[in-house]
N, C-alpha and C positions, 0 to 999 in steps of 0.2 A: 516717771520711771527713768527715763535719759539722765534726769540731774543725778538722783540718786547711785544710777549706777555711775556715772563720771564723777561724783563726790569720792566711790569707795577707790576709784579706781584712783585719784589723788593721792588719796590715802594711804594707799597701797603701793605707788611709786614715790611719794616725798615728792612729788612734784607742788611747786607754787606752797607746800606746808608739807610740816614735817611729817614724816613718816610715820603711819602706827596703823598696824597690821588689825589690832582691835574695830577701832574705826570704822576701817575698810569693810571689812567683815557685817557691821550692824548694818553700813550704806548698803551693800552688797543683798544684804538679809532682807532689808526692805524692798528694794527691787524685785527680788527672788518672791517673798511672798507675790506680788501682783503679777506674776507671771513671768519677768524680763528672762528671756532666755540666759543672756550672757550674764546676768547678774546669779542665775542660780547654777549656773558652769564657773563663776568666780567662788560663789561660795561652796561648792562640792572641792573646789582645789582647795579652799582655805581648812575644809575639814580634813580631806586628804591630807593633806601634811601636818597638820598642826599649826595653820598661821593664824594668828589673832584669836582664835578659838581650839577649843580643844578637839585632840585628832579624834574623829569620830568616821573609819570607813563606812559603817553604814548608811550615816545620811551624807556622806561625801555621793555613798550609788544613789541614794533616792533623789537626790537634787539632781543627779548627769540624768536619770532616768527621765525625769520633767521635763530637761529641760530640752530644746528642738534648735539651739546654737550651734553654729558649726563647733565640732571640736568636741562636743559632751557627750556622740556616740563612741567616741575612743577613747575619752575619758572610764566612761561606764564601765565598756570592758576588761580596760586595766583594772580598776577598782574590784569588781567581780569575779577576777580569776585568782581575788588575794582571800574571799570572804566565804567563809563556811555553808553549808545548806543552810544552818539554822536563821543565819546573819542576811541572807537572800532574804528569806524569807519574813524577817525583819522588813527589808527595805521594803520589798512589796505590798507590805501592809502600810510601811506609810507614805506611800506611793499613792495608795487606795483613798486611804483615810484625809489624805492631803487633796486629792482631786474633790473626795464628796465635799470638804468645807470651801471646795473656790467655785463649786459649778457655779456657772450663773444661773438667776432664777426662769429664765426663758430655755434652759436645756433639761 
């Protein structure tokens, strides 16, 4: 998970190789699925704005909502003071839906 999320995060500065925001985002998405906190607080910014992927506030909140990095409970709220009842309620569900396919099988 460390490479992964230090790949996107290259990626993402144009450090050592060029910059491309797309990239970033898939390293970032990999990470994020296995849990990396900061990797799923990179990719809620990358949807929140529109970088490398398209602006998507909803799972911009569902990934802050995941994730337990410093920084993604102020994320969240900014994000959810922008987003409708209905669009919460969105997130929520794949908040849900995202926890039941990562439980481990010993939980």
């Amino acid at each position: 998970m460390p490479a992964q999320l230090n790949l996107g995060a290259l990626y993402a500065e144009g450090r050592a190789i060029e910059k491309d925001d797309a990239r970033a985002m898939e390293w970032f998405q990999k990470a994020a699925e296995q849990g990396n906190g900061l990797g799923q607080v990179n990719l809620g910014i990358g949807y929140f704005k529109g970088k490398g992927v398209i602006r998507d506030p909803v799972a911009a909140h569902m990934w802050f909502t995941l994730s337990d990095a410093d920084g993604a409970d102020e994320w969240r709220k900014a994000v959810e003071a922008k987003l409708s009842r209905d669009e919460l309620e969105k997130s929520r569900k794949l908040v849900e839906k995202w926890r039941e396919a990562h439980q481990s099988p010993s939980s």
